[in-house]
N, C-alpha and C positions, 0 to 999 in steps of 0.2 A: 357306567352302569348305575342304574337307581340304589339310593339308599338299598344294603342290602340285609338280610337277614343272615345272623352271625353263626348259621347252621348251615347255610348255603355256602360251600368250600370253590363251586364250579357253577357261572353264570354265562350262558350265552344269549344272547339276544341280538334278534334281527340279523344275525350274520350274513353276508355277501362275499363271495370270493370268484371270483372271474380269472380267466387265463388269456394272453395277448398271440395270438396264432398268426398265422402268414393271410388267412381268410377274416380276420378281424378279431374281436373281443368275443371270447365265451364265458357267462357264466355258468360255472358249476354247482352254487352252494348258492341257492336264493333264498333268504329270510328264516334260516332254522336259528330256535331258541327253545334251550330248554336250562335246569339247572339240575346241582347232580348235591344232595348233601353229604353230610360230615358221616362217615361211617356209611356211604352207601356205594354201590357200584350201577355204573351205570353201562350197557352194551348197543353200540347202536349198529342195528341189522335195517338191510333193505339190500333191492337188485341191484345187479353189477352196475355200478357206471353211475348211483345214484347221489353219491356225493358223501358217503361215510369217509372213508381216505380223505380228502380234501378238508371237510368239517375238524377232523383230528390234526391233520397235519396245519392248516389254519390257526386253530388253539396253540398248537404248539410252537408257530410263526417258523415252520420248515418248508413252507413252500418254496420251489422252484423259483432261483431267482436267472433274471428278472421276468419273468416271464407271468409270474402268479402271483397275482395282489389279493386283497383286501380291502372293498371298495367300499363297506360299512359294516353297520353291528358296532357292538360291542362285549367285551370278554373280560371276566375278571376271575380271578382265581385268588381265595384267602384275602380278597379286598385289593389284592394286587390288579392294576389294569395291564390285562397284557397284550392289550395293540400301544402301550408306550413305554413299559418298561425296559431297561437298557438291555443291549446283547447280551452284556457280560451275565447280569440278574437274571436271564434268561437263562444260558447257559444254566445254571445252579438249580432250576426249577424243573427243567429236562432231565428224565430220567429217576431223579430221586424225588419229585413230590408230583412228575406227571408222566404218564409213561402211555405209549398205544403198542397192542400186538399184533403185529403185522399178520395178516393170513397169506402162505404164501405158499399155494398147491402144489407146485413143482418140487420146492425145495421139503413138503411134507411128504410127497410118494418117495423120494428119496431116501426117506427116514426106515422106509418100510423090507 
């Protein structure tokens, strides 16, 4: 990721994420970038199927293995790169400085 600005905590650029199927290579996640600063929240919406899930779980390097890569972009969080930081350093990043909420309709009628 370009030199970056020390306000910018969440940097995505040009990300790609494809999934390897029985019918060949799909991508799902072509070329999103955006960045998210320091004290800010950021929520990403669109239609079913359009690549929010994937984009998050990407950043967060939980995709599906092997079956779901990461075939460019780049990602960096707090200057951290996180298409090479180690599992473990991962691991520690998950959950306490990065978190996604799952939407998950079934399990919310349930509530009711």
């Amino acid at each position: 990721v370009a030199e970056s600005d020390p306000e910018v905590l969440l940097q995505v650029r040009d990300l790609v994420t494809a999934f390897d199927t029985d019918d060949g290579q799909v991508t799902a996640v072509d070329g999103v970038s955006f960045e998210v600063h320091k004290g800010r929240t950021l929520g990403i919406v669109g239609e079913s199927g359009c690549g929010k899930s994937v984009t998050a779980l990407s950043i967060m390097r939980l995709l599906p293995q092997p079956m779901g890569k990461i075939l460019g972009g780049e990602m960096s969080f707090d200057a951290m790169n996180l298409a090479t930081v180690d599992p473990a350093k991962m691991r520690t990043v998950r959950g306490n400085r990065i978190s996604m909420i799952f939407q998950d309709q079934p399990l919310q009628d349930s509530w009711r």
